[in-house]
PyMOL Python script that loads the backbone (N, CA, C, O; Angstrom):
from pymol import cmd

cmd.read_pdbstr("""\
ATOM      1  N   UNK A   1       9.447  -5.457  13.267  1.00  0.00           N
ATOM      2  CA  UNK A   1       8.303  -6.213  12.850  1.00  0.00           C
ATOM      3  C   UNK A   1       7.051  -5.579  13.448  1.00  0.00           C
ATOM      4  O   UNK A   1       6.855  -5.258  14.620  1.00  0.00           O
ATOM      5  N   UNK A   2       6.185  -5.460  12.309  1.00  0.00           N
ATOM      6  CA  UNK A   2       4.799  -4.944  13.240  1.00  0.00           C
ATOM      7  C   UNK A   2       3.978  -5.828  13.595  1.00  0.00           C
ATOM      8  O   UNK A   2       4.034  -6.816  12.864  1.00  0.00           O
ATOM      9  N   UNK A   3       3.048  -5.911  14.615  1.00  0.00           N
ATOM     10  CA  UNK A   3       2.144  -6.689  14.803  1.00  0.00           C
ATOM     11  C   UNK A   3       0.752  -6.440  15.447  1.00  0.00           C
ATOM     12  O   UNK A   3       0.684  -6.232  16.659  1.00  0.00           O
ATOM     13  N   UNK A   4      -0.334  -6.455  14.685  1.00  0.00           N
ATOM     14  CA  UNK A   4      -1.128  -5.921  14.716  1.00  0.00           C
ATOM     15  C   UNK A   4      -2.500  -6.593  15.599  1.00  0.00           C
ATOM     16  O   UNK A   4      -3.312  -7.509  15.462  1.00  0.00           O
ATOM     17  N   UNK A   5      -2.183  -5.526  16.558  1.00  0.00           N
ATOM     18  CA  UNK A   5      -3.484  -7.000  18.041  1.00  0.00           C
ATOM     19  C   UNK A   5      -4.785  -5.830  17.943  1.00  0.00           C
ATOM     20  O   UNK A   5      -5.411  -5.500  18.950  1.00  0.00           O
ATOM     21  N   UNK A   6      -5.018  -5.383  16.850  1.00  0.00           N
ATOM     22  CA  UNK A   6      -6.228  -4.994  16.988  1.00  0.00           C
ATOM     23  C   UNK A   6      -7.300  -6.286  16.130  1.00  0.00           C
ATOM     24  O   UNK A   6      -7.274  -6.673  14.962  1.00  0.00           O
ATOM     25  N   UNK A   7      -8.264  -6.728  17.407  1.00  0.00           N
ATOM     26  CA  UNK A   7      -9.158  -8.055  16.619  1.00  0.00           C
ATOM     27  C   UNK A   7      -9.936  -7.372  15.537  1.00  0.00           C
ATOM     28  O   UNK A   7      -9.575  -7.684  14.402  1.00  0.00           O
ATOM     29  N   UNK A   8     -10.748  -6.663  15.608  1.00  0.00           N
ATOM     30  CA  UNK A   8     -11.698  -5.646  15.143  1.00  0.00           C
ATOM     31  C   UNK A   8     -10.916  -6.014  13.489  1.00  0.00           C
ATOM     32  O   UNK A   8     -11.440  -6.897  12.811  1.00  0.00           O
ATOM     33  N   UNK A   9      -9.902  -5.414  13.049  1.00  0.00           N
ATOM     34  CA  UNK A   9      -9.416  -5.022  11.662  1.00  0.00           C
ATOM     35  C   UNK A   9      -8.553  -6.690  11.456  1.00  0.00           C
ATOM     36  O   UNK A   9      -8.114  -6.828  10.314  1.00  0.00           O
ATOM     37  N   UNK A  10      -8.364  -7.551  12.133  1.00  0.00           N
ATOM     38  CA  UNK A  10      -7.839  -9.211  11.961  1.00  0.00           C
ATOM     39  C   UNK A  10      -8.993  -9.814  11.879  1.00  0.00           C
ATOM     40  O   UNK A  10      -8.818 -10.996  11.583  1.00  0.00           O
ATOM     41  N   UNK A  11     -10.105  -9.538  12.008  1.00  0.00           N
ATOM     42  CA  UNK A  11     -11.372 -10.215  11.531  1.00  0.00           C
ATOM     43  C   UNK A  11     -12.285  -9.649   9.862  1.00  0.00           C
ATOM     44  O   UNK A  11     -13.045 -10.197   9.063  1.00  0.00           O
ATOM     45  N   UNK A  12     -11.740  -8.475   9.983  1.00  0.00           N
ATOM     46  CA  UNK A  12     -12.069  -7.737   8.523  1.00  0.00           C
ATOM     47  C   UNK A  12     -10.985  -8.458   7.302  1.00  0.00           C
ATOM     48  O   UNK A  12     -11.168  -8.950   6.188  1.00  0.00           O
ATOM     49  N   UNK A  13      -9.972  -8.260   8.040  1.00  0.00           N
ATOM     50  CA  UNK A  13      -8.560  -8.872   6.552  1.00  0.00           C
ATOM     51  C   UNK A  13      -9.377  -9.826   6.372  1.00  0.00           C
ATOM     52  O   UNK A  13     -10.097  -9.813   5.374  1.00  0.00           O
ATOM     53  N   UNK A  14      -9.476 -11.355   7.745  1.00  0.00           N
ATOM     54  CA  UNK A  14      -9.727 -12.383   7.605  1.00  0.00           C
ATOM     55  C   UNK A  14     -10.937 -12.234   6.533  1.00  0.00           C
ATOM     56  O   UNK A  14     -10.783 -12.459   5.332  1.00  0.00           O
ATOM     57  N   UNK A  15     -11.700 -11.978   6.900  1.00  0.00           N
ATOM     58  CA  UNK A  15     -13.206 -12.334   6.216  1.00  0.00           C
ATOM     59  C   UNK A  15     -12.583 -11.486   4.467  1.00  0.00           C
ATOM     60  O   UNK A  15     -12.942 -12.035   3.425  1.00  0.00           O
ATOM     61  N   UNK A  16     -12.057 -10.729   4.424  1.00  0.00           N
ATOM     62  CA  UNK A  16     -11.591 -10.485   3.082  1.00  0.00           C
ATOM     63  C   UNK A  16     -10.567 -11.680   1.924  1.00  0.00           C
ATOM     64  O   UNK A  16     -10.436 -12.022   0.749  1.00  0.00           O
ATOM     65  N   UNK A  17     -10.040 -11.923   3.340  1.00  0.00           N
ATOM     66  CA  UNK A  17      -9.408 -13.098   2.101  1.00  0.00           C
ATOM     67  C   UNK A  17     -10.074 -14.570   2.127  1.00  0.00           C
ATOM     68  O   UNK A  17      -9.541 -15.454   1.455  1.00  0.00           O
ATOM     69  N   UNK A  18     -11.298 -14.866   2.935  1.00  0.00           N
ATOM     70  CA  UNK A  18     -12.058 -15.620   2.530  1.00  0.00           C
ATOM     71  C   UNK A  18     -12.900 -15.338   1.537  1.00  0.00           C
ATOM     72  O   UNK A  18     -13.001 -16.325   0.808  1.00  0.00           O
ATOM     73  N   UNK A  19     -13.709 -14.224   1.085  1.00  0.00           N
ATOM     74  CA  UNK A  19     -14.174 -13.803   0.391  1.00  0.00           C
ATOM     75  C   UNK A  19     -13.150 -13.658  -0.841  1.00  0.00           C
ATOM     76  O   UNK A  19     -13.878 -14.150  -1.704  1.00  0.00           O
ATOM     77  N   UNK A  20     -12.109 -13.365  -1.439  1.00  0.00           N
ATOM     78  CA  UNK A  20     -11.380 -13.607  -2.218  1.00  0.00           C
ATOM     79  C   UNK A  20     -10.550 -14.983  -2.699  1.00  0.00           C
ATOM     80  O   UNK A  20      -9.834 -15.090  -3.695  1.00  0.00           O
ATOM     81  N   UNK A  21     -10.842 -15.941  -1.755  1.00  0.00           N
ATOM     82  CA  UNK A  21     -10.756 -17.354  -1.920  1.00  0.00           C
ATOM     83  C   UNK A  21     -11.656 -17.858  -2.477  1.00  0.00           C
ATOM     84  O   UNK A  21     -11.539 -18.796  -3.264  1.00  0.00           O
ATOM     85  N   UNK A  22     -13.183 -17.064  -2.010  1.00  0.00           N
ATOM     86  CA  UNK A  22     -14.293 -18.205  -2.405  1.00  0.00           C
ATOM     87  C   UNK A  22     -14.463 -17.447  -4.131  1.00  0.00           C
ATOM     88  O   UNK A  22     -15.031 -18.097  -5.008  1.00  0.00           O
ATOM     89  N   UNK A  23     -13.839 -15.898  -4.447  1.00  0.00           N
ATOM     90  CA  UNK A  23     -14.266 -15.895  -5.723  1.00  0.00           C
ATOM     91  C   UNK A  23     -13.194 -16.778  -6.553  1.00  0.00           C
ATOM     92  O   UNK A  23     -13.508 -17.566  -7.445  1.00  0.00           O
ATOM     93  N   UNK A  24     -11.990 -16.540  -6.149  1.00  0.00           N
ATOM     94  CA  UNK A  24     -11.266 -17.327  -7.373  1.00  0.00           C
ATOM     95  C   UNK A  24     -11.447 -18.832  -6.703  1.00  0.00           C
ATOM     96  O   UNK A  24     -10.665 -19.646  -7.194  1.00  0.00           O
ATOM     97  N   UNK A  25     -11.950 -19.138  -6.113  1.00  0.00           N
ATOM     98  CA  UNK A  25     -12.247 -20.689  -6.390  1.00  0.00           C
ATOM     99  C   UNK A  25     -13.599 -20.894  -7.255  1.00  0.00           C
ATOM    100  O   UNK A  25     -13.754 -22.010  -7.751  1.00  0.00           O
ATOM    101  N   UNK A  26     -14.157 -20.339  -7.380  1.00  0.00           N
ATOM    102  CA  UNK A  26     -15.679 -20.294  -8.211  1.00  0.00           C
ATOM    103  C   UNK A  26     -15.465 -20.125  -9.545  1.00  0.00           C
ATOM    104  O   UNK A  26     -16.042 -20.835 -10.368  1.00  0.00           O
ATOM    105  N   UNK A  27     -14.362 -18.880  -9.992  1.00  0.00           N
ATOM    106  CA  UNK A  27     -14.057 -18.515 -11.374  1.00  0.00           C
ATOM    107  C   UNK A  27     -13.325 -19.759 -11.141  1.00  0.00           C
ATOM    108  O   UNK A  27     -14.225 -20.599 -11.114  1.00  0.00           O
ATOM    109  N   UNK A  28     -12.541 -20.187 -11.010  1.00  0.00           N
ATOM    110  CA  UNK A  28     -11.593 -21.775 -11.540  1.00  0.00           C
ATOM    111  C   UNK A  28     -12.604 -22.883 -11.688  1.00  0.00           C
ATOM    112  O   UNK A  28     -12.408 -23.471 -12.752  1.00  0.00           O
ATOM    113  N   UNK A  29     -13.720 -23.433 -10.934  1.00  0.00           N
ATOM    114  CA  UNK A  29     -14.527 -23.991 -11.110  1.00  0.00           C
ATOM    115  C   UNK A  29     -15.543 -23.970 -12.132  1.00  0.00           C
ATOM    116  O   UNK A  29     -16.127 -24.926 -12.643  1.00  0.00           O
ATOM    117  N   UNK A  30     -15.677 -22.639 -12.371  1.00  0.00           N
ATOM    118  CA  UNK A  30     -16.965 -22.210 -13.834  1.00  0.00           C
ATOM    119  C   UNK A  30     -16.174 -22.281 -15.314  1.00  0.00           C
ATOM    120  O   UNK A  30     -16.581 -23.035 -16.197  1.00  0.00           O
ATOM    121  N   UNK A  31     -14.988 -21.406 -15.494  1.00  0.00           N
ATOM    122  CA  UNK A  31     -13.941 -21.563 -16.671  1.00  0.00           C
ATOM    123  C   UNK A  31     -12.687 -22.414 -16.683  1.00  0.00           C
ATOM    124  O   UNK A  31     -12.259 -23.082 -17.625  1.00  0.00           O
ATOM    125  N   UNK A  32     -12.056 -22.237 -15.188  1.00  0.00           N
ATOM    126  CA  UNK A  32     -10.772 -23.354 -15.276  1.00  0.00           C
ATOM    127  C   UNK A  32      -9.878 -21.771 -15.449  1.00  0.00           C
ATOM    128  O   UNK A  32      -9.062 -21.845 -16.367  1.00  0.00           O
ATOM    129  N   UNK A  33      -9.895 -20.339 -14.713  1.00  0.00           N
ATOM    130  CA  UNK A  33      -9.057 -19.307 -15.156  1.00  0.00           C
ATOM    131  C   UNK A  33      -9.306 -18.617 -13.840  1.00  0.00           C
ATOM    132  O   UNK A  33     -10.346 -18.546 -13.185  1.00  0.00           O
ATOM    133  N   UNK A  34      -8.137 -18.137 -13.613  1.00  0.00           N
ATOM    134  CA  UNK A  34      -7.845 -17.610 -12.170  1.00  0.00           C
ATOM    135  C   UNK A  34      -7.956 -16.086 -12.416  1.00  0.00           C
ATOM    136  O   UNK A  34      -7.097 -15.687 -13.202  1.00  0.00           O
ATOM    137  N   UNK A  35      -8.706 -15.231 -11.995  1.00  0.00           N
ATOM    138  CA  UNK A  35      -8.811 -13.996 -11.835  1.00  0.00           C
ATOM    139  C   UNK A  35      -8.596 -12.989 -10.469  1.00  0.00           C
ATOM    140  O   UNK A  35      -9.585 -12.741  -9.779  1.00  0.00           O
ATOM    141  N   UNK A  36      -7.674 -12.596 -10.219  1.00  0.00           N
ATOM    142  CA  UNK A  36      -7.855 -11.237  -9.310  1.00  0.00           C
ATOM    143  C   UNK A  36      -8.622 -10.661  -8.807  1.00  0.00           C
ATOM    144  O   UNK A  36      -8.417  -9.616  -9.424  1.00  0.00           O
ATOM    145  N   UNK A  37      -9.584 -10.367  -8.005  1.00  0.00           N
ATOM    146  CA  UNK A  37     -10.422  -9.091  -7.904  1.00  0.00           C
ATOM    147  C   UNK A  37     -10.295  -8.463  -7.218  1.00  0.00           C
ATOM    148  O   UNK A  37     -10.599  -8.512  -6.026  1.00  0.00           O
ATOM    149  N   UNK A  38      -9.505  -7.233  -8.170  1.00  0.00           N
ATOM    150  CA  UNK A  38      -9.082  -6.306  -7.087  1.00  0.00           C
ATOM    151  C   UNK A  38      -9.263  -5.255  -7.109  1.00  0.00           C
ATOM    152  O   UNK A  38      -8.469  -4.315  -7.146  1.00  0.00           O
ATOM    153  N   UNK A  39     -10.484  -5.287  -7.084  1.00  0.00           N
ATOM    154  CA  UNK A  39     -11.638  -4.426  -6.607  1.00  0.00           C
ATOM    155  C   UNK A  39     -12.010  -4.775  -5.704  1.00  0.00           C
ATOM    156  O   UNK A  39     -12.549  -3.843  -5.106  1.00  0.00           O
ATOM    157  N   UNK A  40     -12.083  -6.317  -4.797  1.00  0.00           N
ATOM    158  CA  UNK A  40     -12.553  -6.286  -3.520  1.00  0.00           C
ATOM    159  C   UNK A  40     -11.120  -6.246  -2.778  1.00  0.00           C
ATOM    160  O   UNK A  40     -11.235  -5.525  -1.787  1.00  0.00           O
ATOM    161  N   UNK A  41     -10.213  -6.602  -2.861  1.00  0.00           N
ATOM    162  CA  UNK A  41      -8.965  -6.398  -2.205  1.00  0.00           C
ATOM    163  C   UNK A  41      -8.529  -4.661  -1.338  1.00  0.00           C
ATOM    164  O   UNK A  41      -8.129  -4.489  -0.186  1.00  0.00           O
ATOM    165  N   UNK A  42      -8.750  -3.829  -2.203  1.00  0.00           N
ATOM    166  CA  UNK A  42      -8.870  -2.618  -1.693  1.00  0.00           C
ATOM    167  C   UNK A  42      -9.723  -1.816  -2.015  1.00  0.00           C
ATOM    168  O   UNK A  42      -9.763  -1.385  -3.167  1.00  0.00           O
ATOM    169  N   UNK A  43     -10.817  -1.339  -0.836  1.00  0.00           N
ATOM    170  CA  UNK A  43     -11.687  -0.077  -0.957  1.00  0.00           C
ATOM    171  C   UNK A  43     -11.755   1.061  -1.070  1.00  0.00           C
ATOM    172  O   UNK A  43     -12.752   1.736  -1.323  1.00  0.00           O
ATOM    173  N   UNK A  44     -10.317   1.503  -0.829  1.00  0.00           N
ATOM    174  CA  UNK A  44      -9.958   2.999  -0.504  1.00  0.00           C
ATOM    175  C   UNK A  44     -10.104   3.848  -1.965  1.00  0.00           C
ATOM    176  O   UNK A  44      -9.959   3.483  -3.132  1.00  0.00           O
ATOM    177  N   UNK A  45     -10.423   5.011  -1.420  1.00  0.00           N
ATOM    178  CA  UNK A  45     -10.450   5.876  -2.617  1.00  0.00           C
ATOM    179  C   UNK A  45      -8.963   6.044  -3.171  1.00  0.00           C
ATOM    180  O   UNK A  45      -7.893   5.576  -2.782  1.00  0.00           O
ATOM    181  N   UNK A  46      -9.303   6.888  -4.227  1.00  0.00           N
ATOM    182  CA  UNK A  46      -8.067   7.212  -5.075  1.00  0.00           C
ATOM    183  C   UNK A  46      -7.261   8.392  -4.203  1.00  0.00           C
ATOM    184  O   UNK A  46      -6.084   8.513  -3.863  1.00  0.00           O
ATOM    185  N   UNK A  47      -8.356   9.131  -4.023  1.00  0.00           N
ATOM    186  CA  UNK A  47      -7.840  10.465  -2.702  1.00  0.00           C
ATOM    187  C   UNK A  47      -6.966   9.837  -1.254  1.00  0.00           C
ATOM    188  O   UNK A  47      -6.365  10.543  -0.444  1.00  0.00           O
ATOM    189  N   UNK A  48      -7.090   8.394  -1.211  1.00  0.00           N
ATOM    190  CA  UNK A  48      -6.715   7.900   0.134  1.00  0.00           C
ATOM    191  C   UNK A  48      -5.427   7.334  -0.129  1.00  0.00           C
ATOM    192  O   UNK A  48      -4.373   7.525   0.477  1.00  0.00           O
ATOM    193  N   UNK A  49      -5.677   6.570  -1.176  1.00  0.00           N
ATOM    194  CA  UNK A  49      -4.342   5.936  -1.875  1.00  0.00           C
ATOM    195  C   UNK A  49      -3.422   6.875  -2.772  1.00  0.00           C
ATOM    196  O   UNK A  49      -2.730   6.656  -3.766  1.00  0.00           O
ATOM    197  N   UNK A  50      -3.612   7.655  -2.252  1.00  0.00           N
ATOM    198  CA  UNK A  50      -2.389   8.991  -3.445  1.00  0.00           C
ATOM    199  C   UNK A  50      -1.922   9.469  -1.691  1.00  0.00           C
ATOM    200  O   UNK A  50      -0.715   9.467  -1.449  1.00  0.00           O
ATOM    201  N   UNK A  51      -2.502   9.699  -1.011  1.00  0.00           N
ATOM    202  CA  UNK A  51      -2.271  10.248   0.210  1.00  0.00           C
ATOM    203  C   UNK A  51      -1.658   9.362   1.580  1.00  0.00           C
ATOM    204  O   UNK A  51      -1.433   9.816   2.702  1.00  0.00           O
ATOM    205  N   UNK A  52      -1.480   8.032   1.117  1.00  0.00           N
ATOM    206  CA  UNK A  52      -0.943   7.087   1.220  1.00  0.00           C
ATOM    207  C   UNK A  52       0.687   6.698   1.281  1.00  0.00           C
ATOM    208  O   UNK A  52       1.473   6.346   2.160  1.00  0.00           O
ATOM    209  N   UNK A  53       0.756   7.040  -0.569  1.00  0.00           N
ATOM    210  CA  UNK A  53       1.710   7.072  -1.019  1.00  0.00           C
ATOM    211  C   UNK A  53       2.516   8.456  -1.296  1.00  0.00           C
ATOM    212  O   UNK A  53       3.332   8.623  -2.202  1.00  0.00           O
ATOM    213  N   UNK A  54       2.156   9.315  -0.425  1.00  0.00           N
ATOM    214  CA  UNK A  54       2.544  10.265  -0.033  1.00  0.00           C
ATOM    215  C   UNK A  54       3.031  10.937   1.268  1.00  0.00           C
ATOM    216  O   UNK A  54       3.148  12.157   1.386  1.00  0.00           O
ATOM    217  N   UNK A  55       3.286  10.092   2.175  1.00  0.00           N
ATOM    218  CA  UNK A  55       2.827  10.140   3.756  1.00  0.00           C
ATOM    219  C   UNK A  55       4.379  10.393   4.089  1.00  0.00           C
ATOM    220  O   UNK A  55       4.388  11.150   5.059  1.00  0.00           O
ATOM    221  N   UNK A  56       5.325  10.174   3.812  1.00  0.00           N
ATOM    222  CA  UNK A  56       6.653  10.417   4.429  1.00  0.00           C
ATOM    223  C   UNK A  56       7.449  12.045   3.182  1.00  0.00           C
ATOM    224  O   UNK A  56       8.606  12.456   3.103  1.00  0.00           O
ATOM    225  N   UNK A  57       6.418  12.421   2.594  1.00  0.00           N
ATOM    226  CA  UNK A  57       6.897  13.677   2.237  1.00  0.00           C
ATOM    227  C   UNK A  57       7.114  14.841   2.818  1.00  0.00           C
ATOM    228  O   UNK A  57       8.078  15.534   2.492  1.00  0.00           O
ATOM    229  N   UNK A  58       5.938  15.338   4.088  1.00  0.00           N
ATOM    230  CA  UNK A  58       6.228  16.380   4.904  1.00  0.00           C
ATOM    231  C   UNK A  58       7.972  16.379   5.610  1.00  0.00           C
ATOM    232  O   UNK A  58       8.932  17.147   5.556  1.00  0.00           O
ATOM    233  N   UNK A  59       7.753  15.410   6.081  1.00  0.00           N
ATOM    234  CA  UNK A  59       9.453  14.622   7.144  1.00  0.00           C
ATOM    235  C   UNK A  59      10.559  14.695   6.175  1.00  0.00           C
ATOM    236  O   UNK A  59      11.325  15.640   6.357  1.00  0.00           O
ATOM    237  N   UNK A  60      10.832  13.864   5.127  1.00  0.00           N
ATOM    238  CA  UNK A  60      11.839  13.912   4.041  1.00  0.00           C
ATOM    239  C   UNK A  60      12.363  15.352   3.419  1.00  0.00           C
ATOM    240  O   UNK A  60      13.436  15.951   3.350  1.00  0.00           O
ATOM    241  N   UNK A  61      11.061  15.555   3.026  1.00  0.00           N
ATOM    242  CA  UNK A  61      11.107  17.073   2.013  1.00  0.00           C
ATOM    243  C   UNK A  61      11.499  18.422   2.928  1.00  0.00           C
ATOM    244  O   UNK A  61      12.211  19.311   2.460  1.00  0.00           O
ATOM    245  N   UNK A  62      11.210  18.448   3.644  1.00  0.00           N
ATOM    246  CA  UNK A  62      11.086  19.272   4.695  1.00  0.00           C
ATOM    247  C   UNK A  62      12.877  19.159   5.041  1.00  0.00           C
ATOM    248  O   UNK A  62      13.513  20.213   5.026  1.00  0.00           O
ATOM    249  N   UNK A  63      13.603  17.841   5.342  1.00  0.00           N
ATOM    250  CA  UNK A  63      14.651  17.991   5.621  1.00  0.00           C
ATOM    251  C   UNK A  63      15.422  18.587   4.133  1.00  0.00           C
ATOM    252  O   UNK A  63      16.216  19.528   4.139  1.00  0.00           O
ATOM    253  N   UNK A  64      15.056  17.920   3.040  1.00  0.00           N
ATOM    254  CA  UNK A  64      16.125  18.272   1.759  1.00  0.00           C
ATOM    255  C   UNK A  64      15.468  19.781   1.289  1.00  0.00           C
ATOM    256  O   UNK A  64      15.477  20.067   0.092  1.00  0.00           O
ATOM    257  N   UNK A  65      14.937  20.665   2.225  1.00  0.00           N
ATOM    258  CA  UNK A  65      14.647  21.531   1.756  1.00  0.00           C
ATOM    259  C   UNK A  65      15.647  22.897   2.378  1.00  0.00           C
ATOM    260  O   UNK A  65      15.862  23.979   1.832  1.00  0.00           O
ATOM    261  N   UNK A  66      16.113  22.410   3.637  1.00  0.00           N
ATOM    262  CA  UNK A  66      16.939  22.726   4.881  1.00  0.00           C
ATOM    263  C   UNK A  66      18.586  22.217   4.535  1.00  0.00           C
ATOM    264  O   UNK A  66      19.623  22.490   5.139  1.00  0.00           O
ATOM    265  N   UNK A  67      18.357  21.368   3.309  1.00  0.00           N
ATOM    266  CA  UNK A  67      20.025  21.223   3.125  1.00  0.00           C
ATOM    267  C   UNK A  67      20.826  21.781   2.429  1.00  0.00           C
ATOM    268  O   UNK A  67      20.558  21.638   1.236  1.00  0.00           O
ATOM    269  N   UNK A  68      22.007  22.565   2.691  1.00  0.00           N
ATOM    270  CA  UNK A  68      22.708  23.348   1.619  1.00  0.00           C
ATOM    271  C   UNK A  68      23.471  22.605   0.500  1.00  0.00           C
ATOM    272  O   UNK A  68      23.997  23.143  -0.475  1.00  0.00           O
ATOM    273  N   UNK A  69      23.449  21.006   0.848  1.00  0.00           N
ATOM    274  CA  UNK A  69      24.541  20.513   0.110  1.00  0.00           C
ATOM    275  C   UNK A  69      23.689  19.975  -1.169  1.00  0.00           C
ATOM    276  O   UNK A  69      22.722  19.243  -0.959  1.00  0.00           O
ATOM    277  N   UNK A  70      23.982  20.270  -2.243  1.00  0.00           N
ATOM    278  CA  UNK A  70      22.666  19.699  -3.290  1.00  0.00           C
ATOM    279  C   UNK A  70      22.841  18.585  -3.615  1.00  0.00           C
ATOM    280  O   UNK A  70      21.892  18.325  -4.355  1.00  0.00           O
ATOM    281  N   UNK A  71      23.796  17.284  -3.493  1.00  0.00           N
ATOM    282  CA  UNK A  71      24.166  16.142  -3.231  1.00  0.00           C
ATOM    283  C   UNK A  71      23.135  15.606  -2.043  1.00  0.00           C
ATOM    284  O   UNK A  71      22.278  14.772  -2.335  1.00  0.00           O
ATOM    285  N   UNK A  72      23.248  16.085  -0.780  1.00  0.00           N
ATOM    286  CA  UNK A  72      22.416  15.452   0.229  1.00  0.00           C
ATOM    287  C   UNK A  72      20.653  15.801   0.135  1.00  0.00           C
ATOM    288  O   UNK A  72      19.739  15.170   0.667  1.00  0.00           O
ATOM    289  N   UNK A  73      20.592  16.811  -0.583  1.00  0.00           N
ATOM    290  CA  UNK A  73      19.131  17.048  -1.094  1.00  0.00           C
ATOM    291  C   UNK A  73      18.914  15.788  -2.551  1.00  0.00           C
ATOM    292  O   UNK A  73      17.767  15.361  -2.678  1.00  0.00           O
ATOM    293  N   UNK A  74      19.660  15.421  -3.252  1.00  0.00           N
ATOM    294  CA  UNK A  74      19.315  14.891  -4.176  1.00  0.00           C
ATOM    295  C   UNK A  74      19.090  13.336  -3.566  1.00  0.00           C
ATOM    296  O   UNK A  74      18.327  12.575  -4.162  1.00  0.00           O
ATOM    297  N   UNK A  75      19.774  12.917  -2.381  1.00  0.00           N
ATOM    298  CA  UNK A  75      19.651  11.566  -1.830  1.00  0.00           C
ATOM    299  C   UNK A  75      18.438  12.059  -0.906  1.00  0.00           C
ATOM    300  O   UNK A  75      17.466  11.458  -1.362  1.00  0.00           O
ATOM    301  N   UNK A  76      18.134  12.621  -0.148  1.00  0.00           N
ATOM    302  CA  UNK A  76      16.697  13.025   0.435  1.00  0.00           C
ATOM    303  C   UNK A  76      15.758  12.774  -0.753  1.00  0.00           C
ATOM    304  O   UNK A  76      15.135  11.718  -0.867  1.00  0.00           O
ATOM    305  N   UNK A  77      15.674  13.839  -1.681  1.00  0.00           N
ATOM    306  CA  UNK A  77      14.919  13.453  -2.855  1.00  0.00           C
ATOM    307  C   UNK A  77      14.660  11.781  -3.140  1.00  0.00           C
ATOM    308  O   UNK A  77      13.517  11.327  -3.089  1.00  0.00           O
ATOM    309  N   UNK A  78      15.668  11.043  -3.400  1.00  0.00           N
ATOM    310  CA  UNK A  78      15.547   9.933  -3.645  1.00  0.00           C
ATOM    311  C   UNK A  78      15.171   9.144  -2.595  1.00  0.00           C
ATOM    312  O   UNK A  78      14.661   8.093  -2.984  1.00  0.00           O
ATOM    313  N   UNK A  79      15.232   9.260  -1.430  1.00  0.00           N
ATOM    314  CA  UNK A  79      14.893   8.512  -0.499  1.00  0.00           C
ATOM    315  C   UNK A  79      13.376   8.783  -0.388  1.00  0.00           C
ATOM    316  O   UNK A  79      12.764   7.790   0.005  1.00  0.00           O
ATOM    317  N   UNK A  80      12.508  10.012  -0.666  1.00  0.00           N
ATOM    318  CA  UNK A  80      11.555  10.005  -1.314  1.00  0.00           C
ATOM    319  C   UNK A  80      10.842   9.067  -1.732  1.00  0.00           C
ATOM    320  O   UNK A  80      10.011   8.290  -1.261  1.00  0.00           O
ATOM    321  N   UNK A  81      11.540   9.375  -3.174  1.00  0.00           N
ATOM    322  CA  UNK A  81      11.238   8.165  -4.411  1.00  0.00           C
ATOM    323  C   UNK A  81      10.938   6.689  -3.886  1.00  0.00           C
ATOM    324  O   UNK A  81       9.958   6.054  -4.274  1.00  0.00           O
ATOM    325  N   UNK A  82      11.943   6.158  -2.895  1.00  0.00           N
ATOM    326  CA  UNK A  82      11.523   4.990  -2.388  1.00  0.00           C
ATOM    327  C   UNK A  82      10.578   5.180  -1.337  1.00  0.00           C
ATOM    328  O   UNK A  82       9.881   4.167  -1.392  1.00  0.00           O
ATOM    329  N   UNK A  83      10.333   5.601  -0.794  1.00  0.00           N
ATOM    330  CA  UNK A  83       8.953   5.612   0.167  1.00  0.00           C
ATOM    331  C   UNK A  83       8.435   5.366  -0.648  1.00  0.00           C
ATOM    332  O   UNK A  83       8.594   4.182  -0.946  1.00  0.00           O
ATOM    333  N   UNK A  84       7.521   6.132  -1.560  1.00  0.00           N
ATOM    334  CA  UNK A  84       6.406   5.880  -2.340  1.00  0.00           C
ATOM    335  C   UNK A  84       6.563   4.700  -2.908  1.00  0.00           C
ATOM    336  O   UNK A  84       5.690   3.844  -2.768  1.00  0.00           O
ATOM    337  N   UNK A  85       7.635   4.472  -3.600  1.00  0.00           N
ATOM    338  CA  UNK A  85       7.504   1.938  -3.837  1.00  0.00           C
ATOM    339  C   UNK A  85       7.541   1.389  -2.767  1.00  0.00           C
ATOM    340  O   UNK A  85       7.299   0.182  -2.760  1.00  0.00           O
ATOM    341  N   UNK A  86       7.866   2.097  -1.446  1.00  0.00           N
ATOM    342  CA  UNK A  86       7.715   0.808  -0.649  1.00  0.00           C
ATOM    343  C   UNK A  86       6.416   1.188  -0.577  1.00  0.00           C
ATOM    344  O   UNK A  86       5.967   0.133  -1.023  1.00  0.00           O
ATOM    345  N   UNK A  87       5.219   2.002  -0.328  1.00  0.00           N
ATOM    346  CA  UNK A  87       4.174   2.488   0.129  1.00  0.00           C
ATOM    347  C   UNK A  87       3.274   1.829  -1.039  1.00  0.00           C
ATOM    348  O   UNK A  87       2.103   1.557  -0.775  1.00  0.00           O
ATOM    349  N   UNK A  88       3.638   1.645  -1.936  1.00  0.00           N
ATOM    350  CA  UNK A  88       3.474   0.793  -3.226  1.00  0.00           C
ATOM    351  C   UNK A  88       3.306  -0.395  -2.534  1.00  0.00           C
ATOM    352  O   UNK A  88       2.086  -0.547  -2.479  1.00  0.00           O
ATOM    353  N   UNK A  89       3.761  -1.174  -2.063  1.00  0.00           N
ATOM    354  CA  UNK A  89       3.921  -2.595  -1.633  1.00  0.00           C
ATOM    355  C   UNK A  89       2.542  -2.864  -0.416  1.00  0.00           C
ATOM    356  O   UNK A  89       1.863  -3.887  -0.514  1.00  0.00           O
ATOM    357  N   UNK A  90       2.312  -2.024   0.480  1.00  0.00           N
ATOM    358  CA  UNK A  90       1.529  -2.582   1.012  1.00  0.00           C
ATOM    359  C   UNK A  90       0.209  -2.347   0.900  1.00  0.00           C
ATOM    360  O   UNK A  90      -0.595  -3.027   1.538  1.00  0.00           O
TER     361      UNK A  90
END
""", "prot")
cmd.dss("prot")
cmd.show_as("cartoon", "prot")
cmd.util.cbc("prot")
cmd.orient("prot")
């Protein structure tokens, strides 16, 4: 479990998901329709978020590149593949 005791970035989330409370409570109040905006949810560039979801490739790749067995390179490979959905998730 991680847990994150930096105040500095627990006062930024915070104030972000108040700010994303107070818009979809406003859009439900003006139309009665719940909208997303998620555009304020994440700021990061596209360059940050590709590089993101790329972050356990040096380590992985690097090993299935070193393997002779092309079975254990193809599960490296795939273990890959899931980094990037879990990296997806947060």
């Amino acid at each position: 479990m991680i847990i994150n005791n930096d105040v500095s970035e627990l006062k930024r989330q915070n104030n972000m998901l108040a700010k994303i409370n107070a818009y979809v409570a406003n859009n439900k109040a003006k139309n009665g329709e719940i909208h997303m905006p998620f555009g304020m949810i994440d700021s990061k560039s596209m360059a940050e978020f590709y590089s993101d979801l790329f972050s356990y490739a040096p380590c992985i790749l690097k090993d299935a590149i070193h393997q002779g067995d092309v079975f254990e390179r193809f599960k490296l490979t795939l273990k890959f593949a899931f980094s990037i959905l879990h990296n997806f998730t947060f």
